[in-house]
C-alpha atoms as an extended CHARMM CRD file, in Angstrom:
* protein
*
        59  EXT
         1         1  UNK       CA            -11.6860000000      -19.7950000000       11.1540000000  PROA      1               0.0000000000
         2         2  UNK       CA            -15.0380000000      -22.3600000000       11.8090000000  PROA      2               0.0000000000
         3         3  UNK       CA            -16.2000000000      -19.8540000000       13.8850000000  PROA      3               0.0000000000
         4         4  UNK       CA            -15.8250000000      -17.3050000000       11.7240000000  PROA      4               0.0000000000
         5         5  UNK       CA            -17.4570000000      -19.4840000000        8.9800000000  PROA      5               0.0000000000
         6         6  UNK       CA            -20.5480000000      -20.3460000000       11.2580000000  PROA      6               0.0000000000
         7         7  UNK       CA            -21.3080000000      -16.3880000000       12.2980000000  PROA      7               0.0000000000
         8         8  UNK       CA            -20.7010000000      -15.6140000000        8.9530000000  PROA      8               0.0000000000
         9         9  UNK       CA            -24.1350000000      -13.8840000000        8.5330000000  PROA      9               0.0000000000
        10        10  UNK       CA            -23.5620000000      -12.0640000000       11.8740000000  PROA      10              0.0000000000
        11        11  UNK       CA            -20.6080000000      -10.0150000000       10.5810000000  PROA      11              0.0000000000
        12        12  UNK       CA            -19.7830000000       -8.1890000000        7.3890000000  PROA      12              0.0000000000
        13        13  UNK       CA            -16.5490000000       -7.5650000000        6.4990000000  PROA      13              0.0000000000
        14        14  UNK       CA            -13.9780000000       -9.2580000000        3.4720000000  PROA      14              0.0000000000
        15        15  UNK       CA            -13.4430000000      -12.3560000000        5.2880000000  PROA      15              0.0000000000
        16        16  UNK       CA            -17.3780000000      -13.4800000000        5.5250000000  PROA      16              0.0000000000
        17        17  UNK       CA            -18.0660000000      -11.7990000000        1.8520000000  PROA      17              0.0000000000
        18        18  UNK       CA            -14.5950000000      -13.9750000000        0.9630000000  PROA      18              0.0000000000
        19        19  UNK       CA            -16.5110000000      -16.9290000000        2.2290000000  PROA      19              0.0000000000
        20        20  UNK       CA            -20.1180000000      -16.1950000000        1.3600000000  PROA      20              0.0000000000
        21        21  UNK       CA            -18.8160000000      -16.2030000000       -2.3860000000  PROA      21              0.0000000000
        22        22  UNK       CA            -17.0930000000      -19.5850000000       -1.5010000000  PROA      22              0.0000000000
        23        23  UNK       CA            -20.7340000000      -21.0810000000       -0.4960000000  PROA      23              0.0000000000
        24        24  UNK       CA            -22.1880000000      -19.7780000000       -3.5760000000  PROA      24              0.0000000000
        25        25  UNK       CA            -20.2380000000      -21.1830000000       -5.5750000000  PROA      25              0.0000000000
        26        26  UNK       CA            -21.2750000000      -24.9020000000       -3.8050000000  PROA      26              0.0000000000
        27        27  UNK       CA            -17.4630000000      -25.2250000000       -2.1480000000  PROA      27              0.0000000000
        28        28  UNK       CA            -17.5890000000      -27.6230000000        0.9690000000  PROA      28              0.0000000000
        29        29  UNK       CA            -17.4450000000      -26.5510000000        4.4490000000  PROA      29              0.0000000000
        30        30  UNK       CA            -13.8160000000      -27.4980000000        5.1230000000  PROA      30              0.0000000000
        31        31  UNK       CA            -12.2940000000      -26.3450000000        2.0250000000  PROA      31              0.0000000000
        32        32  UNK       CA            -13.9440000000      -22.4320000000        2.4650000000  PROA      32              0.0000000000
        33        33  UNK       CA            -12.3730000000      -22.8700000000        6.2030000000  PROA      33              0.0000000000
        34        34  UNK       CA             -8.8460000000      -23.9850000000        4.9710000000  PROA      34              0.0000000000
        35        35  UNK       CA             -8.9600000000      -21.3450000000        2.2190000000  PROA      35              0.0000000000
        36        36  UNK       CA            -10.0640000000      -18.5870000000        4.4290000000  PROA      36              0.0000000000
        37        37  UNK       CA             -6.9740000000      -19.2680000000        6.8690000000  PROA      37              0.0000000000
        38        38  UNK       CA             -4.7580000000      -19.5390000000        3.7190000000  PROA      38              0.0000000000
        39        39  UNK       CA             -5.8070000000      -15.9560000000        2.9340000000  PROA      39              0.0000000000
        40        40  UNK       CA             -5.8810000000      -14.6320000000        6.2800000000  PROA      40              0.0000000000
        41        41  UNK       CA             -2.1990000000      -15.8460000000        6.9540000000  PROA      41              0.0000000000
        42        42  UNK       CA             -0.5150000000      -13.3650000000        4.9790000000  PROA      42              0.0000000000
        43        43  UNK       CA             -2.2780000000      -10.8970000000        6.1290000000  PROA      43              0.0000000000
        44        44  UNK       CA             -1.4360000000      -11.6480000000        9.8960000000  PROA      44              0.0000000000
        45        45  UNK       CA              1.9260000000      -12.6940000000        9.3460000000  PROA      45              0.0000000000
        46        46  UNK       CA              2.6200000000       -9.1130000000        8.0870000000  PROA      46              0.0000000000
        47        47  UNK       CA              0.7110000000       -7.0570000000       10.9700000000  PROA      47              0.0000000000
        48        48  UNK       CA              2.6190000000       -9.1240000000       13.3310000000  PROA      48              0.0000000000
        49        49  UNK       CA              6.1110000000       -8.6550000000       11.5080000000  PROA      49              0.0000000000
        50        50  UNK       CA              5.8540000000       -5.2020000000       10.7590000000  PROA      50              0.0000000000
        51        51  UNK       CA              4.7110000000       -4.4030000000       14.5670000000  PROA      51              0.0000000000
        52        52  UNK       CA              1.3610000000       -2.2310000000       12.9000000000  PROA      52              0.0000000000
        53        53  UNK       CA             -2.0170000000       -2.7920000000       13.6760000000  PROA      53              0.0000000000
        54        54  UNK       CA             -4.7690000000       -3.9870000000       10.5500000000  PROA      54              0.0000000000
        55        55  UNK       CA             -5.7150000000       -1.3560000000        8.0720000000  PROA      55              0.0000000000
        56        56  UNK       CA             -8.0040000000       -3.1310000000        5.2960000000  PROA      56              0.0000000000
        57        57  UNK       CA             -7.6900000000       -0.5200000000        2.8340000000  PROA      57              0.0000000000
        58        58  UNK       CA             -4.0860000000       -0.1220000000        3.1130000000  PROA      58              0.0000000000
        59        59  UNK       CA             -3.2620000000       -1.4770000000       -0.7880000000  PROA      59              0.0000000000
């Protein structure tokens, strides 16, 4: 998820926006990375229970 927070400008997809909002907002380095994993968890907990691959507009 640091990684993800450094190349954040590279890529554009809900995660980055998720976190670009964060740095906005003046949130610290460390607390955008442990909220981004505590939003991503869920999300890969259930593509790796339900056996499915990611669709981000599945809701």
């Amino acid at each position: 998820m640091r990684a993800a927070f450094y190349n954040r400008n590279k890529l554009e997809n809900g995660i980055t926006a998720f976190m670009e909002r964060l740095v906005e907002r003046g949130m610290r380095t460390n607390k955008i990375v442990v909220a981004s994993a505590n939003k991503a968890a869920p999300i890969i907990w259930a593509v790796l229970t339900q056996n499915t691959s990611f669709r981000p507009n599945a809701a």
